[in-house]
N, C-alpha and C positions, 0 to 999 in steps of 0.2 A: 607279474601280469601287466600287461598294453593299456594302460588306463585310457587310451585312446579307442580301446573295442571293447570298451564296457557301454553297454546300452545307452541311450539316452533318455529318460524319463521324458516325455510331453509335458508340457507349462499348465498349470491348471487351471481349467476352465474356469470362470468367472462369469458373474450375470450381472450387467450395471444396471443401475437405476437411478433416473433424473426426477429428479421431485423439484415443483415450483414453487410458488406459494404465491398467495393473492397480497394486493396492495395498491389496485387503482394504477396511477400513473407512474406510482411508485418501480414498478416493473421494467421501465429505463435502466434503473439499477443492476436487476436479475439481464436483461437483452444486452447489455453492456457488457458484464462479466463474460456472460456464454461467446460473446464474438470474441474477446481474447481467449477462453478456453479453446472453439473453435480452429483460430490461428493457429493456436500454437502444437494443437494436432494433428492440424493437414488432409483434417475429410470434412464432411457435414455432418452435423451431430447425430443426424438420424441414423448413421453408421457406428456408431460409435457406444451411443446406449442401446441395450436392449429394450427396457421399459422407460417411458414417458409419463409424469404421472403432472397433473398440475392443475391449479382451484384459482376462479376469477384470472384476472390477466396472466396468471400462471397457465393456466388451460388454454390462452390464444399460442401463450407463447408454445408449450409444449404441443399443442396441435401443428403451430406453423415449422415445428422444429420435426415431427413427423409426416409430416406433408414437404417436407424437400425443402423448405423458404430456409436459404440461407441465413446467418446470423447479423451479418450485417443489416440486414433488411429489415429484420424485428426489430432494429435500434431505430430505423429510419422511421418503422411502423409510430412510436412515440411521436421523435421529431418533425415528419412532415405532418401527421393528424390527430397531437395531441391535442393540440387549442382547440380543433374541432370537435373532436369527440369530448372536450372538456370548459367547453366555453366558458369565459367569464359573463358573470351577467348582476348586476345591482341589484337584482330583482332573484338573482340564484337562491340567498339565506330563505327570504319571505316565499320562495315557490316550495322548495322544500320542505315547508308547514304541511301541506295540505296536497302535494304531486311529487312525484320525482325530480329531482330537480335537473335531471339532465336528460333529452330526447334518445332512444337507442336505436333513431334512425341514421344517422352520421356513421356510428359503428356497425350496426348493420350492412351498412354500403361498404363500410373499407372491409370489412372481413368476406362479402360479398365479390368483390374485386379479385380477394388473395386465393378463396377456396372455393369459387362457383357455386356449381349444384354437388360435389364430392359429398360422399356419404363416407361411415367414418369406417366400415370395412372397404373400403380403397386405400385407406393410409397403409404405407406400408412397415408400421412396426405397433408393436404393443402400444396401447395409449390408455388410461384412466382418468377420467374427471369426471369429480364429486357436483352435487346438486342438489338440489331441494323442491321435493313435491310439496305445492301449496293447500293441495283437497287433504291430504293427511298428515303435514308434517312431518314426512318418508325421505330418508336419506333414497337419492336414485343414483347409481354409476354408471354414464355412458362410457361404453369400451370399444375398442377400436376391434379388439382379436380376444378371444377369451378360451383360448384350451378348448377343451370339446363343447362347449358350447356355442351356439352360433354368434358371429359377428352382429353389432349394431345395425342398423339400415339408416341411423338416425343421419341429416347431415352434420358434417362438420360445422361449419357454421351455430346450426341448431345446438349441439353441444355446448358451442364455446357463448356464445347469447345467454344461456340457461345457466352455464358458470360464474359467468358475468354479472347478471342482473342483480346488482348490490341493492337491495330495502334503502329508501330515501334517494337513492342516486339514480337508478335505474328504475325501470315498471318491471314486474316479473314479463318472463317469455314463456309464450304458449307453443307449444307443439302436440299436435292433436289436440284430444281431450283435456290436456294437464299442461300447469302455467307453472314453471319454476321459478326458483329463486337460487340466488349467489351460494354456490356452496362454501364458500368460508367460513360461513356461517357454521359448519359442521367440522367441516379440515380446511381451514386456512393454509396447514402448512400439510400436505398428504403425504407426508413420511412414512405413518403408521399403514396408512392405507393401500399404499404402494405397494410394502414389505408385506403386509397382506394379499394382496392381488396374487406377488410375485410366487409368494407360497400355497395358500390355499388355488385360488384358484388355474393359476398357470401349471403351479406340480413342480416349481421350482427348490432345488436341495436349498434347504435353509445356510447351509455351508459356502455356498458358490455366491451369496448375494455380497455388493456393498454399494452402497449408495449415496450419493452426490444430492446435498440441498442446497436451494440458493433460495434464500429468501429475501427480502426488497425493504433491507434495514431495519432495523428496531431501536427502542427509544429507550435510554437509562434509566426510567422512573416507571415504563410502560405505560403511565398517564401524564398527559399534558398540564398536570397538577400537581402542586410539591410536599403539602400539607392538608391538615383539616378535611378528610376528609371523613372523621369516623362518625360525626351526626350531617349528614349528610341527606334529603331526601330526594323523591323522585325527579323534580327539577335539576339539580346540580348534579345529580348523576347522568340525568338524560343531556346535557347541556355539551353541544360537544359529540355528541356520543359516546361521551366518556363509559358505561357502562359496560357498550358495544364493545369498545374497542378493548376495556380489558381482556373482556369475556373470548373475543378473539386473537388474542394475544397467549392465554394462558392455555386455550385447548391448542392451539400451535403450538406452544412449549412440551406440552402432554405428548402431541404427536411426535416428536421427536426423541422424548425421552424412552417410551414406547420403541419406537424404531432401533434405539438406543440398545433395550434391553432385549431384544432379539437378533441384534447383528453385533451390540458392542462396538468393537473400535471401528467397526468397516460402515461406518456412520459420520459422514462428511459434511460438517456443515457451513455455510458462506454466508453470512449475516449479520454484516456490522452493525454496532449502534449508532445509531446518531448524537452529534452534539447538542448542543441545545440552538447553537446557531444553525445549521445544519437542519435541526428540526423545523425552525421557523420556515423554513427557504422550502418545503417542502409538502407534499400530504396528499391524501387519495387521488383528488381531482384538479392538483394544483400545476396544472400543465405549461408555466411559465419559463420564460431563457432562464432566470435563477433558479427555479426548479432544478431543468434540464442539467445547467453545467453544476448543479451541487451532486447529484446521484451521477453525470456520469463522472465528476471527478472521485465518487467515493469508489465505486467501480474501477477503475484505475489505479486506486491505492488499493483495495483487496484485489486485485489480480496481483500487482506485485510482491504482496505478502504473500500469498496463494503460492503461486511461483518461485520464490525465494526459500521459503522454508517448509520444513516437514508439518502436518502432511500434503500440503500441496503437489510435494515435487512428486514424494509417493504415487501421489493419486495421477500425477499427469503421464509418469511413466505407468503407471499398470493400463491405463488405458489406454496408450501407444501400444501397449504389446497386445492390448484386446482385440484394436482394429487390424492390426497385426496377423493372427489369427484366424481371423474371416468369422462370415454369419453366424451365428448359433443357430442350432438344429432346433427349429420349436415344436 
């Protein structure tokens, strides 16, 4: 037999999924990465994934990355207005007792700039970001497209604001009746949430997923502390945020493991730790040149590991032959 007129079987379908994760300014790191993943695919990512999933500065980014903003430009989004959106100020530690310590009028304006008045069914691909109602304590999910359900009307903006608004850093944001808060608080890293979306609510074969995180570095000890800490009380744990910051740290690990045990290997994840020096140089609102060039130089070195070896190369060829392909039927 003509082993040349035997059929050709079709490449099997595949559903990507981009998960973000929250980290303040930290997120230079994640908009870093994605403009070399970008490159080295040769479209705009909005083509590329099917689902967009992403919590605090994950959900700017993942919103501007479904609304068409090229990747380079969420890099520049940092560099040209982070000091703004992150001012230093002497008076920053002592405001933050008693107020937010940063205005969410700056951000506002820039994200005002990028997405007008768009509402988040304009976007044209799947989007989820996590949130938090403040009258009940209510996890809420704005969504861009939702299977038979109807589309948001909310704006984008409005979403990515309500993602945003980190406790102590930010004021909660109101839309309508109800004033949100940061959903990191809930999914810092929306792994689990995404993989969720993708199944329950989209009606996607649990078989056809895998999914790409990039989260915005982690720290070797997860606290900014080395010892001593087992009589510890309300003070030295609140000191810092140290408490916060575990507690966010560990339901992102959750999220992923989760992710984890539902897709197994097709669970990609980008999220170096930091050194210790590296840590210094760094942090939610630390919008500084040593900031900047410490995250985008760690970005830099995990793109090249990314690249260099399995599963990176894996992942950058399956999704050359996704875009490949064409649109999925949704």
């Amino acid at each position: 037999m003509d082993l040349n007129q035997l059929p050709i079987e079709p490449a099997r379908r595949r559903r990507w999924i981009l998960a973000l994760s929250g980290g303040g300014y930290r997120g230079l790191f994640t908009a870093r990465f994605l403009e070399h993943l970008e490159a080295e695919i040769g479209r705009p990512l909005r083509e590329v994934f099917d689902l967009h999933a992403g919590t605090s500065i994950g959900s700017i980014l993942a919103l501007g990355i479904a609304y068409g903003i090229p990747a380079p430009k969420l890099v520049a989004f940092f560099k040209d207005d982070g000091e703004r959106i992150f001012p230093r100020s002497a008076l920053g530690a002592a405001r933050q007792l008693v107020m937010p310590k940063h205005s969410t009028a700056v951000l506002e304006e820039v994200l005002l700039e990028v997405f007008g008045k768009a509402v988040l069914s304009d976007l044209g691909s799947h989007v989820v970001v996590p949130t938090i109602r403040l009258s009940d304590s209510g996890a809420e999910i704005f969504r861009s497209r939702n299977g038979a359900r109807a589309a948001s009307n909310a704006r984008v903006i409005s979403a990515a604001l309500a993602s945003a608004a980190a406790p102590i850093y930010f004021a909660p944001h109101k839309i309508g009746d109800q004033q949100y808060i940061d959903g990191g608080l809930i999914a810092n890293s929306p792994d689990a949430l995404a993989v969720n979306e993708a199944i329950a609510a989209l009606g996607w074969p649990r078989d056809e997923l895998h999914l790409l995180s990039v989260g915005t570095t982690g720290m070797a000890t997860g606290l900014p502390f080395r010892k001593g800490a087992l009589n510890w009380g309300a003070l030295r744990w609140g000191w810092g945020l140290r408490l916060l910051t575990q507690m966010m740290a560990a339901q992102a690990d959750l999220s992923r493991q989760s992710a984890q045990q539902l897709l197994g290997d097709r669970v990609y994840v980008v999220d170096p730790t930091r050194s210790e020096e590296q840590n210094d140089a760094v942090g939610l609102d630390r919008a500084t040149p040593q900031a900047a060039a410490t995250l985008i130089g760690m970005a830099d070195a995990a793109w090249e590991r990314f690249r260099s070896n399995v599963p990176g190369t894996t992942v950058i060829a399956a999704l050359k032959r996704h875009v490949a392909m064409g649109p999925q039927v949704t």
